[in-house]
DSSP file (Angstrom, degrees, kcal/mol; ACC not computed):
  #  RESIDUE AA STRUCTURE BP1 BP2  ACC     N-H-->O    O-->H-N    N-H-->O    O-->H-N    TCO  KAPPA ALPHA  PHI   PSI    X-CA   Y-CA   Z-CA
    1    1 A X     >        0   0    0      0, 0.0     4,-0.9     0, 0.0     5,-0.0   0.000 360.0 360.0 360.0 -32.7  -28.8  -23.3  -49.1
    2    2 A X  T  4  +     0   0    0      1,-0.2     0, 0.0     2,-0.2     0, 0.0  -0.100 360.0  57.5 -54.2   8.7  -26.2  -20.7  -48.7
    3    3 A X  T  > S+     0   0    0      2,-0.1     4,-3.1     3,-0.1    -1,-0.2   0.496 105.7  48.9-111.5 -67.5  -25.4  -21.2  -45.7
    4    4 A X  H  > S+     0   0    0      1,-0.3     4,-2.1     2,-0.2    -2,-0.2   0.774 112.4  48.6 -67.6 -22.8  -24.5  -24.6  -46.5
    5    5 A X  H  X S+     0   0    0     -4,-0.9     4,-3.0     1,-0.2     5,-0.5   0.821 115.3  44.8 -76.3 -33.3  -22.4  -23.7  -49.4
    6    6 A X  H  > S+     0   0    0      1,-0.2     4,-0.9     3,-0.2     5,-0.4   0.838 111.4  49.4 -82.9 -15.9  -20.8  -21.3  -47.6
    7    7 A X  H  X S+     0   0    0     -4,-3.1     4,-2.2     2,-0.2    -1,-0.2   0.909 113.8  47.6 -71.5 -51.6  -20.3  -23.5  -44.5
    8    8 A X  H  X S+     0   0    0     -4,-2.1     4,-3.3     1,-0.2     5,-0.5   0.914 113.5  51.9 -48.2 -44.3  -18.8  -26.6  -46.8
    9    9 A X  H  X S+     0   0    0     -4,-3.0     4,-1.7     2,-0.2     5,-0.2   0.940 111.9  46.1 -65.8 -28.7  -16.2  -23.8  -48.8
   10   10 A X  H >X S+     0   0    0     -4,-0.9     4,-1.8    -5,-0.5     3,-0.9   0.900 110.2  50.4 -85.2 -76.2  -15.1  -22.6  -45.8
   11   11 A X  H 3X S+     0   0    0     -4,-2.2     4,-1.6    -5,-0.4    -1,-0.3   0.886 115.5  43.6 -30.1 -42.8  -14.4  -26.0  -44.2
   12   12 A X  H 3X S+     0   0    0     -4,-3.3     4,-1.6     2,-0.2    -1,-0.2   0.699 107.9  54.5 -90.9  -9.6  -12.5  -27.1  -47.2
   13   13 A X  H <X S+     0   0    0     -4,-1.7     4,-1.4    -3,-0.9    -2,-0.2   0.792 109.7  57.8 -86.9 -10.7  -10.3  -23.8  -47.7
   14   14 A X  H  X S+     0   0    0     -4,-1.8     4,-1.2    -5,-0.2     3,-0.4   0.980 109.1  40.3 -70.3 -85.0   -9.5  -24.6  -44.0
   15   15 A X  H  X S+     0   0    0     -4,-1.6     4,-1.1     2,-0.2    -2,-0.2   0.559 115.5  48.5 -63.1 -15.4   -8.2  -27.8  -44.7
   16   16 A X  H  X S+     0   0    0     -4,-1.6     4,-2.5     2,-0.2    -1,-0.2   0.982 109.2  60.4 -65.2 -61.2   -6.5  -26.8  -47.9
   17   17 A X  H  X S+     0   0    0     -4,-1.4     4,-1.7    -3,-0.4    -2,-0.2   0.774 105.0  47.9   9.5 -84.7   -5.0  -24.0  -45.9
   18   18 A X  H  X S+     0   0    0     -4,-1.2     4,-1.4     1,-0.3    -1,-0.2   0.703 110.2  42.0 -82.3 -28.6   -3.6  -26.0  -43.8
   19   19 A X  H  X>S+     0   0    0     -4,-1.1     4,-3.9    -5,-0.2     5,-0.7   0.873 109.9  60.3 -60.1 -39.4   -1.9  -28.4  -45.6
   20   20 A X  H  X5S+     0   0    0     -4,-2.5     4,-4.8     1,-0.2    -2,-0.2   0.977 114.8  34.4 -55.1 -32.7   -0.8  -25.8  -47.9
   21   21 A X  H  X5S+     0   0    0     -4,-1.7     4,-2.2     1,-0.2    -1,-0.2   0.991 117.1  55.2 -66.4 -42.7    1.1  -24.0  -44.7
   22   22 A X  H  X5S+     0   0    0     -4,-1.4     4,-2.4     1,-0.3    -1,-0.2   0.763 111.5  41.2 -65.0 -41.3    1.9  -27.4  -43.2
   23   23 A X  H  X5S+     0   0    0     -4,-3.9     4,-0.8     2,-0.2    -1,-0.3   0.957 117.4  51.7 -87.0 -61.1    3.7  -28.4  -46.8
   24   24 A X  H >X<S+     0   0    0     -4,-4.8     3,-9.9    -5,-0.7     4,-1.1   0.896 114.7  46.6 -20.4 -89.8    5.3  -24.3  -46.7
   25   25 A X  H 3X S+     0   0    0     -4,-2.2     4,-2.2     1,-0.3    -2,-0.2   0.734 111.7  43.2 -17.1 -67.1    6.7  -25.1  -42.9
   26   26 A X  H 3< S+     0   0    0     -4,-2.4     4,-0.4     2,-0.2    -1,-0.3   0.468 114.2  52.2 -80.9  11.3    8.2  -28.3  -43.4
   27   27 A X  H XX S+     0   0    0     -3,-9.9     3,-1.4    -4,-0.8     4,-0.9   0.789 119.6  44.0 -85.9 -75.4   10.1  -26.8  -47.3
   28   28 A X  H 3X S+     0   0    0     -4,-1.1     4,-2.7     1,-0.3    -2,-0.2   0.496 107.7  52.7 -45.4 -40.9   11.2  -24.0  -44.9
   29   29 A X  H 3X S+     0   0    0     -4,-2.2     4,-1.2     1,-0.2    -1,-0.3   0.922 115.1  49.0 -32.9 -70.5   12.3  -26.4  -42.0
   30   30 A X  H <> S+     0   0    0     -3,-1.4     4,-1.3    -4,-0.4    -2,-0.2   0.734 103.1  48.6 -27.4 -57.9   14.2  -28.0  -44.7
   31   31 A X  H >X S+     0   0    0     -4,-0.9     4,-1.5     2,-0.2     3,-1.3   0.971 111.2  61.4 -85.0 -54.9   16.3  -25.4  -46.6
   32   32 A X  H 3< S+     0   0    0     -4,-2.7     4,-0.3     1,-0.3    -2,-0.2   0.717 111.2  35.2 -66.6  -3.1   17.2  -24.3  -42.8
   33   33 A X  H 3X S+     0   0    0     -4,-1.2     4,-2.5    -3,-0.2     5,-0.3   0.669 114.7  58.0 -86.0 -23.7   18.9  -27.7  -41.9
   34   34 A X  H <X S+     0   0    0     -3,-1.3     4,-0.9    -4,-1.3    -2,-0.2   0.780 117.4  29.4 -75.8 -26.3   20.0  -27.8  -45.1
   35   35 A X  H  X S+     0   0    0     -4,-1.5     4,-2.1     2,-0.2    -1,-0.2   0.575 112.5  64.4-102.0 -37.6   21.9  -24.5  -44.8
   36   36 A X  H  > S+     0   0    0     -5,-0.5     4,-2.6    -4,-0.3    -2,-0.2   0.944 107.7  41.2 -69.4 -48.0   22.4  -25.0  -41.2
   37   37 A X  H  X S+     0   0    0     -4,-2.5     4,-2.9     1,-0.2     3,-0.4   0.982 108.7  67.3 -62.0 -40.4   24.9  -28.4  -42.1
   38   38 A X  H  X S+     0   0    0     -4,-0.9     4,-0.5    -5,-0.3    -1,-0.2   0.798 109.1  35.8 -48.2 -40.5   26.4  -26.2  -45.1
   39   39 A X  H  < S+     0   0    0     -4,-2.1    -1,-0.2     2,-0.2    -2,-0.2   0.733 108.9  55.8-119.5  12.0   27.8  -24.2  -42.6
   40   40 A X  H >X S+     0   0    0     -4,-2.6     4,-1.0    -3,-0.4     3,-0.7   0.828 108.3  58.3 -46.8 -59.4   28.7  -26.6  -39.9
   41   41 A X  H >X S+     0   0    0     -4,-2.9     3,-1.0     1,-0.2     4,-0.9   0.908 108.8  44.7 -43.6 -48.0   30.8  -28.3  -43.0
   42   42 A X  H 3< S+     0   0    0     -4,-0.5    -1,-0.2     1,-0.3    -2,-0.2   0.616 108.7  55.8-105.5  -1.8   32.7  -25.1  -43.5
   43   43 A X  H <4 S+     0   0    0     -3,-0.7    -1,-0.3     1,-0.2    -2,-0.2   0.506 110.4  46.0 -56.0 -28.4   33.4  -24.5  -39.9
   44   44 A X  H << S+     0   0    0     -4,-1.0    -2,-0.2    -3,-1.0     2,-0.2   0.377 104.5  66.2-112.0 -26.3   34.9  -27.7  -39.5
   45   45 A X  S  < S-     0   0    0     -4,-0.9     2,-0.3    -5,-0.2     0, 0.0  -0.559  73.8-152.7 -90.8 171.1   37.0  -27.4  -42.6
   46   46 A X        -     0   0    0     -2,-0.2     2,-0.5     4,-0.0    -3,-0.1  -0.949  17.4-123.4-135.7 133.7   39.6  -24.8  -42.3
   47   47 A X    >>  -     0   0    0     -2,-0.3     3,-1.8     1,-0.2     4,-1.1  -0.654  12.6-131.3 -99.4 136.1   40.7  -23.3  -45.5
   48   48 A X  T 34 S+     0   0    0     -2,-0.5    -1,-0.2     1,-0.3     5,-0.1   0.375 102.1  65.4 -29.7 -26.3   44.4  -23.6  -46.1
   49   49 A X  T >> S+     0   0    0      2,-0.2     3,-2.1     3,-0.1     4,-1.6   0.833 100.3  47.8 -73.6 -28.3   44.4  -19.9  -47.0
   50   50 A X  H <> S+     0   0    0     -3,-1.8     4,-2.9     1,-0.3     3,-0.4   0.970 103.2  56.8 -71.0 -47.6   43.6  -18.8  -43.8
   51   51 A X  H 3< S+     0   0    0     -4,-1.1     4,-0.3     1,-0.2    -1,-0.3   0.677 109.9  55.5 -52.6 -14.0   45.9  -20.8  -42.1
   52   52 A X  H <4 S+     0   0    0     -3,-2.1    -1,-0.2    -5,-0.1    -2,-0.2   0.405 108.4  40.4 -99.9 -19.2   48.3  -18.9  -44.3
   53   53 A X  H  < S+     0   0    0     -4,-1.6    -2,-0.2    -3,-0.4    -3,-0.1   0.697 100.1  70.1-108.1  -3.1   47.6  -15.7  -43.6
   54   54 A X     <        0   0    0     -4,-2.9    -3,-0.1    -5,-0.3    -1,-0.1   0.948 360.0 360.0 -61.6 -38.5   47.2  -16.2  -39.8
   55   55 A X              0   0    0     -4,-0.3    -1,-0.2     0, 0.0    -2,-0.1   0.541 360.0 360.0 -82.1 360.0   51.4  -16.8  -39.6
């Protein structure tokens, strides 16, 4: 009977497990496009002070 219990828990804390990372992975995925366009946008802008202190 212990066996079986232990067999089930372990099978479902492996599939919890793995959502749980799967859900991690794709937040993390996230904040680094999210961060990656943030500073594509400010690459592309050029701030009028620099442009003032370059001349």
């Amino acid at each position: 009977m212990q066996e079986i219990e232990r067999f089930f828990g372990n099978l479902f804390s492996g599939i919890i497990n793995r959502f749980k990372y799967s859900a991690m992975d794709a937040a993390d995925r996230k904040m680094r496009e999210t961060i990656d366009d943030r500073l594509e946008q400010r690459r592309q802008k050029p701030k009028p002070e620099d442009r003032e202190d370059r001349e």
